[in-house]
C-alpha atoms as an extended CHARMM CRD file, in Angstrom:
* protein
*
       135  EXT
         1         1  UNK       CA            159.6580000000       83.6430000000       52.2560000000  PROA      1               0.0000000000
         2         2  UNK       CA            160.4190000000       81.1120000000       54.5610000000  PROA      2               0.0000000000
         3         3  UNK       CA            162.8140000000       81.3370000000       57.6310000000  PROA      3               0.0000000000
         4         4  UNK       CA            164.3220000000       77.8210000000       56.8650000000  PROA      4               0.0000000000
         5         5  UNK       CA            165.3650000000       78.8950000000       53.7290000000  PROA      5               0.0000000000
         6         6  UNK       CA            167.8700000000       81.7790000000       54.6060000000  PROA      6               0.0000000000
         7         7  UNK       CA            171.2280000000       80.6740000000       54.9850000000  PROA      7               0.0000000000
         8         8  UNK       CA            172.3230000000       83.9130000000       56.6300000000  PROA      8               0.0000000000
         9         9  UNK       CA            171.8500000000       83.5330000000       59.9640000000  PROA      9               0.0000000000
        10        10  UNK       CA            172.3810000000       87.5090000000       61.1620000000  PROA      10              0.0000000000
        11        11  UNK       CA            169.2750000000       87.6230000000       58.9130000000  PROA      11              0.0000000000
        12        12  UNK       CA            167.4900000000       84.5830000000       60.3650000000  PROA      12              0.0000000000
        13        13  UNK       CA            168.0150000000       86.6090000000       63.7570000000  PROA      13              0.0000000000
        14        14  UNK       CA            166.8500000000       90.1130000000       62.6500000000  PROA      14              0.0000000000
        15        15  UNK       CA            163.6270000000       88.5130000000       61.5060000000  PROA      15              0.0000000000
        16        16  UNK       CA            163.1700000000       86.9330000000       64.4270000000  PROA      16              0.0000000000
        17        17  UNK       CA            163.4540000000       89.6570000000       66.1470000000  PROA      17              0.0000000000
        18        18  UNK       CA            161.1200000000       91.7250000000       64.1560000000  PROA      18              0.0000000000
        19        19  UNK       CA            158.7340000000       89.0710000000       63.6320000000  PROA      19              0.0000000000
        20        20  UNK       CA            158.4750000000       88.4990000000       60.0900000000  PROA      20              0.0000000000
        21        21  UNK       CA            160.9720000000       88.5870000000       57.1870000000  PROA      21              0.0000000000
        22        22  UNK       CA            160.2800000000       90.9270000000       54.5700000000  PROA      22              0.0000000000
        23        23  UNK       CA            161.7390000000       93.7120000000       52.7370000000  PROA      23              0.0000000000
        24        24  UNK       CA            162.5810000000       96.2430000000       55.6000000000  PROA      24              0.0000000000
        25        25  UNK       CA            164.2230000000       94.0500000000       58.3600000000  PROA      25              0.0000000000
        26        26  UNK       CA            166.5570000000       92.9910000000       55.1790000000  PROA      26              0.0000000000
        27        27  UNK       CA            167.3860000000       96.2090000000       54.1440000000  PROA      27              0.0000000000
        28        28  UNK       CA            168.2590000000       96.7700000000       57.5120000000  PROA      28              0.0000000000
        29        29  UNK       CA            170.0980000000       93.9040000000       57.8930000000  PROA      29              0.0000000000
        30        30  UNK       CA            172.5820000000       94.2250000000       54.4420000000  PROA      30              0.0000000000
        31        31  UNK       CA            173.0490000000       97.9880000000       55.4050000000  PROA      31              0.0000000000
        32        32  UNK       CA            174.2300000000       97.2920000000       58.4180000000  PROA      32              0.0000000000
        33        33  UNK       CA            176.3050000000       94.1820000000       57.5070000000  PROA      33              0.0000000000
        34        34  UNK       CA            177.9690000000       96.6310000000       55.0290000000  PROA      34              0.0000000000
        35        35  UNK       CA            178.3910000000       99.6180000000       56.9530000000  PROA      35              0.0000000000
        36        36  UNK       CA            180.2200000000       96.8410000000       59.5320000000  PROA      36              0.0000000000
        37        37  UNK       CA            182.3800000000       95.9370000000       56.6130000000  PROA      37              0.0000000000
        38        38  UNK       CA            183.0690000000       99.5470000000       54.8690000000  PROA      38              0.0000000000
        39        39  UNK       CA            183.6300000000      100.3930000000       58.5460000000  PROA      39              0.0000000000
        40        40  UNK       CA            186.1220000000       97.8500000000       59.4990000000  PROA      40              0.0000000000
        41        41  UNK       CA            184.1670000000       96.9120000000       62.7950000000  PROA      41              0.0000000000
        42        42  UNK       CA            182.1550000000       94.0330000000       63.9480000000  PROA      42              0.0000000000
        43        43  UNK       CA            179.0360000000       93.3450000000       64.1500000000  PROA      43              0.0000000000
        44        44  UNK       CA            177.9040000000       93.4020000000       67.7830000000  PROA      44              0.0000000000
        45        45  UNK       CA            175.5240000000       94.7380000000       70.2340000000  PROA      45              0.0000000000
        46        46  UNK       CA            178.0520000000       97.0390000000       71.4800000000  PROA      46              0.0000000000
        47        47  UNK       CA            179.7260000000       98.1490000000       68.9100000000  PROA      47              0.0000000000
        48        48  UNK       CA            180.4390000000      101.9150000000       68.9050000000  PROA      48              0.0000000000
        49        49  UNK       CA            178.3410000000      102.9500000000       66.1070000000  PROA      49              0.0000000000
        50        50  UNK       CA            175.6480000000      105.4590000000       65.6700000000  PROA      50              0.0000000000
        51        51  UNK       CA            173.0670000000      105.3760000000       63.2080000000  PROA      51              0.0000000000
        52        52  UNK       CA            171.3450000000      108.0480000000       61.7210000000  PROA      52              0.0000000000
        53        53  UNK       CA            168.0680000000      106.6110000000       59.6800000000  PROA      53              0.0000000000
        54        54  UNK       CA            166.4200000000      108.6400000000       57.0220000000  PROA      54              0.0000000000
        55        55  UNK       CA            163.1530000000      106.3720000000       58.1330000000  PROA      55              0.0000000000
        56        56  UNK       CA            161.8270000000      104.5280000000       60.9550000000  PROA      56              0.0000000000
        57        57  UNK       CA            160.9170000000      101.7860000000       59.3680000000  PROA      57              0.0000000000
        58        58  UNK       CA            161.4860000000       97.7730000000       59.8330000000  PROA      58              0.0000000000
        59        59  UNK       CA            164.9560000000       98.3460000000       58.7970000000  PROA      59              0.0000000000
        60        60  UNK       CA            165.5900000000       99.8130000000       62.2790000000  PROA      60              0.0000000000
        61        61  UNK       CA            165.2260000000       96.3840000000       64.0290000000  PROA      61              0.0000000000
        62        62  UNK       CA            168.2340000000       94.9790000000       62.7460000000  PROA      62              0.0000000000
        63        63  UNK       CA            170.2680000000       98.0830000000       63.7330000000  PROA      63              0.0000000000
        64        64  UNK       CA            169.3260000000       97.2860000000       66.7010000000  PROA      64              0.0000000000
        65        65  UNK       CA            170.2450000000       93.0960000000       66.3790000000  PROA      65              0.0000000000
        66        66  UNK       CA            173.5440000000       93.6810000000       65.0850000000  PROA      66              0.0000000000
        67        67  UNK       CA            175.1080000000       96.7290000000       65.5820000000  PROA      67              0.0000000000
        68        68  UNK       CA            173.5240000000       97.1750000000       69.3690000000  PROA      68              0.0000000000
        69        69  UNK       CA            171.5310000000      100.8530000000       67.6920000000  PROA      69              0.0000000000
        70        70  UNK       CA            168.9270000000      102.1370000000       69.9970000000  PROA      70              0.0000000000
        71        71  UNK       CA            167.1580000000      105.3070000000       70.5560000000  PROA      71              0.0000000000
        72        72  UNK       CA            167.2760000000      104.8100000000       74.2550000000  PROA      72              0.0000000000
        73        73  UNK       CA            171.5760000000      104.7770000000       74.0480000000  PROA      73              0.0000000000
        74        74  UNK       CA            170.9720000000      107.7990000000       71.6960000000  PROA      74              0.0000000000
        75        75  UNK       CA            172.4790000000      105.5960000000       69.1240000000  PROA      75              0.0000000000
        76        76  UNK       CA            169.8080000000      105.2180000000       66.3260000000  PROA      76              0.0000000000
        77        77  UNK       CA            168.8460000000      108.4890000000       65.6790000000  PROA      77              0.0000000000
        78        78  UNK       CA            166.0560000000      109.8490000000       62.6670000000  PROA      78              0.0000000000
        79        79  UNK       CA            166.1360000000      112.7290000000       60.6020000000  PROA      79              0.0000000000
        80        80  UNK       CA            163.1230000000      111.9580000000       58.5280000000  PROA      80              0.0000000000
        81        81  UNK       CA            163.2770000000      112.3730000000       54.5760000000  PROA      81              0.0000000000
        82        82  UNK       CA            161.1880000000      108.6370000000       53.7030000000  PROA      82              0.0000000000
        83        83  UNK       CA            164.0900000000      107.4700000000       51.7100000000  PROA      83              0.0000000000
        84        84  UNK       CA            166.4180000000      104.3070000000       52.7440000000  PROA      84              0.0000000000
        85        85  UNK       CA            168.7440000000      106.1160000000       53.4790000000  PROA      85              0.0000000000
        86        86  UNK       CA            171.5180000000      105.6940000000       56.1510000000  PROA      86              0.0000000000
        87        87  UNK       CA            174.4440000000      107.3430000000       57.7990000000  PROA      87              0.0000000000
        88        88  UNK       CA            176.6740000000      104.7640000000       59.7430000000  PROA      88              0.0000000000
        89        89  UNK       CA            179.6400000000      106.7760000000       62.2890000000  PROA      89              0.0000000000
        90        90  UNK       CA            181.8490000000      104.5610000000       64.0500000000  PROA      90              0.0000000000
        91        91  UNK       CA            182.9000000000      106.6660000000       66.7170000000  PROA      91              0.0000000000
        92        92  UNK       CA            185.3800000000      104.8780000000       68.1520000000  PROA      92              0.0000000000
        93        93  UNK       CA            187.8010000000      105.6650000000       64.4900000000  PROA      93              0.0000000000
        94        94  UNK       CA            185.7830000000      108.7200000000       63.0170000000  PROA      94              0.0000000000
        95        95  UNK       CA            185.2970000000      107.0690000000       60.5490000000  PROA      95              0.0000000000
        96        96  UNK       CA            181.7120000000      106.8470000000       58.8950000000  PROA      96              0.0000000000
        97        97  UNK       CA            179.9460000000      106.2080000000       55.6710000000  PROA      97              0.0000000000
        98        98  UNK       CA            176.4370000000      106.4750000000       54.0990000000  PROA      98              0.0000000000
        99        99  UNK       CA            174.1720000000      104.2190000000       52.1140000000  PROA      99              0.0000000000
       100       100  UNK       CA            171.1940000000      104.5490000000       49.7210000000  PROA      100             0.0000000000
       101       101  UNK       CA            169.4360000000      102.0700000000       48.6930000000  PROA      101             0.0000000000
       102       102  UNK       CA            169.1080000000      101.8520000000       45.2220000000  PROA      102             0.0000000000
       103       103  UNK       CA            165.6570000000      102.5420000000       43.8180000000  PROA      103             0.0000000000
       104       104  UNK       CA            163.2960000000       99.2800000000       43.6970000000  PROA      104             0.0000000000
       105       105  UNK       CA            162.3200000000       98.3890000000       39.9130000000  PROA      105             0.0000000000
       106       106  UNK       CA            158.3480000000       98.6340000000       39.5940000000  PROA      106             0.0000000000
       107       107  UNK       CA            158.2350000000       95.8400000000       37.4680000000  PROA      107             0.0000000000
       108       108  UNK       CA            159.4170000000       93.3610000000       40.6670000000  PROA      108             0.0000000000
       109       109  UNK       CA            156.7640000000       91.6730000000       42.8650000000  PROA      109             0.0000000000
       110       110  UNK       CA            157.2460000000       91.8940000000       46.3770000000  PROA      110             0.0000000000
       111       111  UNK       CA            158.7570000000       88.3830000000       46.3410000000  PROA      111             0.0000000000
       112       112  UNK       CA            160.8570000000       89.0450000000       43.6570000000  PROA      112             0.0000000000
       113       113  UNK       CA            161.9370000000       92.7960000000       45.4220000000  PROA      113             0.0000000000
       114       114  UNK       CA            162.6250000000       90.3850000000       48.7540000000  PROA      114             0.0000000000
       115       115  UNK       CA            164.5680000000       87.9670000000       46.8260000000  PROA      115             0.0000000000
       116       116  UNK       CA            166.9040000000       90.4970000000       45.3860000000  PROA      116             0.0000000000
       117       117  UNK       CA            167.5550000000       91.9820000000       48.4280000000  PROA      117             0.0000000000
       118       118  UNK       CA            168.8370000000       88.8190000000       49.9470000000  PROA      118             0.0000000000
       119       119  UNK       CA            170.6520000000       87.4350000000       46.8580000000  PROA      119             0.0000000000
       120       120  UNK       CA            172.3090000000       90.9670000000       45.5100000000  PROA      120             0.0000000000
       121       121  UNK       CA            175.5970000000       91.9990000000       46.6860000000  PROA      121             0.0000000000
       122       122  UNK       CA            175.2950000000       94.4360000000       48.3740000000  PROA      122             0.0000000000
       123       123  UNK       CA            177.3750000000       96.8940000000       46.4470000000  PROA      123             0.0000000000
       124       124  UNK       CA            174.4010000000       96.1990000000       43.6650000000  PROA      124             0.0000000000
       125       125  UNK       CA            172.1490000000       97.5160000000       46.3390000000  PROA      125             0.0000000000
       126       126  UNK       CA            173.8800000000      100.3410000000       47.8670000000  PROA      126             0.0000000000
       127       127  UNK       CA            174.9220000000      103.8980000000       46.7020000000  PROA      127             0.0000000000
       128       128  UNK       CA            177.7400000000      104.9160000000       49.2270000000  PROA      128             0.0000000000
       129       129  UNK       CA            177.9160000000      108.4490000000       50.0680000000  PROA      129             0.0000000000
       130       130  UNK       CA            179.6960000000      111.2200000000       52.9440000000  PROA      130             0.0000000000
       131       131  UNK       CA            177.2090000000      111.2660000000       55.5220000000  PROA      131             0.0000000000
       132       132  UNK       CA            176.0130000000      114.7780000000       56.1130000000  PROA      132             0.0000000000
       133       133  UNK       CA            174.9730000000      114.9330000000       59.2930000000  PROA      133             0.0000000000
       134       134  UNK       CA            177.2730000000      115.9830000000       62.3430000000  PROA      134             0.0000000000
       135       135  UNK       CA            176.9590000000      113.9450000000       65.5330000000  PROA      135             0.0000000000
C-alpha cells in the first residue's frame, strides 16, 4: 500500500520511520494510539510510558515514533511469548492497560490483513486485558 494513500499521518510517520508500511509498524502504531487513548495521555516522544512487548517485531518502531519507547531509556522492554501482545504503564498515573491483537483470519491476503488493520477500529482489533507484568 501506498504512503500517499494513508490519511493518518502518525502512521505516515511510523512507516517512515521503519521504512516500509506493512502489517507490523501498523499494529504498532493503532496499539499505541489506543493505549494513548485508554491511557488518557498523549502521544509524544516523552511521554512517561513503558512498554512491555510480547515480540520484537516491526510493531516496536512506532513505540518508539509516538510514545518516545526505547530499550536504551529502559522503556520498551520484551518478555518474549511471539504473540501481539502488549502491556502499556503510564507511570506518571499508575495507570496501565494491555492489548491483544485479535487473531488474523487465514482467509485474508496480506493486503486485505493490512487494510483491516488501518480501516478497523481499533476496539475490533484489540482484546484489552490487566497487564501482568510488574515494572
Amino acid at each position: 500500500m501506498d504512503l500517499t494513500n494513508i490519511k493518518d499521518e502518525d502512521l505516515k510517520k511510523c512507516a517512515e520511520f521503519h521504512g516500509h508500511l506493512g502489517s507490523g509498524v501498523t499494529i504498532g502504531c493503532r496499539a499505541a494510539k489506543y493505549a494513548a487513548k485508554l491511557l488518557n495521555v498523549e502521544l509524544s516522544e516523552n511521554a512517561d510510558i513503558v512498554c512491555v512487548s510480547e515480540n520484537d517485531g516491526c510493531c516496536k518502531d512506532a513505540f518508539k515514533v509516538l510514545l518516545g519507547c526505547s530499550e536504551e531509556k529502559g522503556t520498551l522492554l520484551f518478555d518474549l511469548s511471539d504473540k501481539m501482545a502488549f502491556s502499556f504503564y503510564d507511570e506518571a498515573s499508575g495507570k496501565s492497560v494491555k492489548l491483544t491483537l485479535i487473531d488474523r483470519d487465514p482467509e485474508l491476503s496480506d493486503d486485505e490483513w493490512l487494510k483491516m488493520l488501518i480501516e478497523k477500529k481499533c476496539d475490533e482489533l484489540f482484546e484489552i486485558s490487566e497487564p501482568v507484568f510488574e515494572i
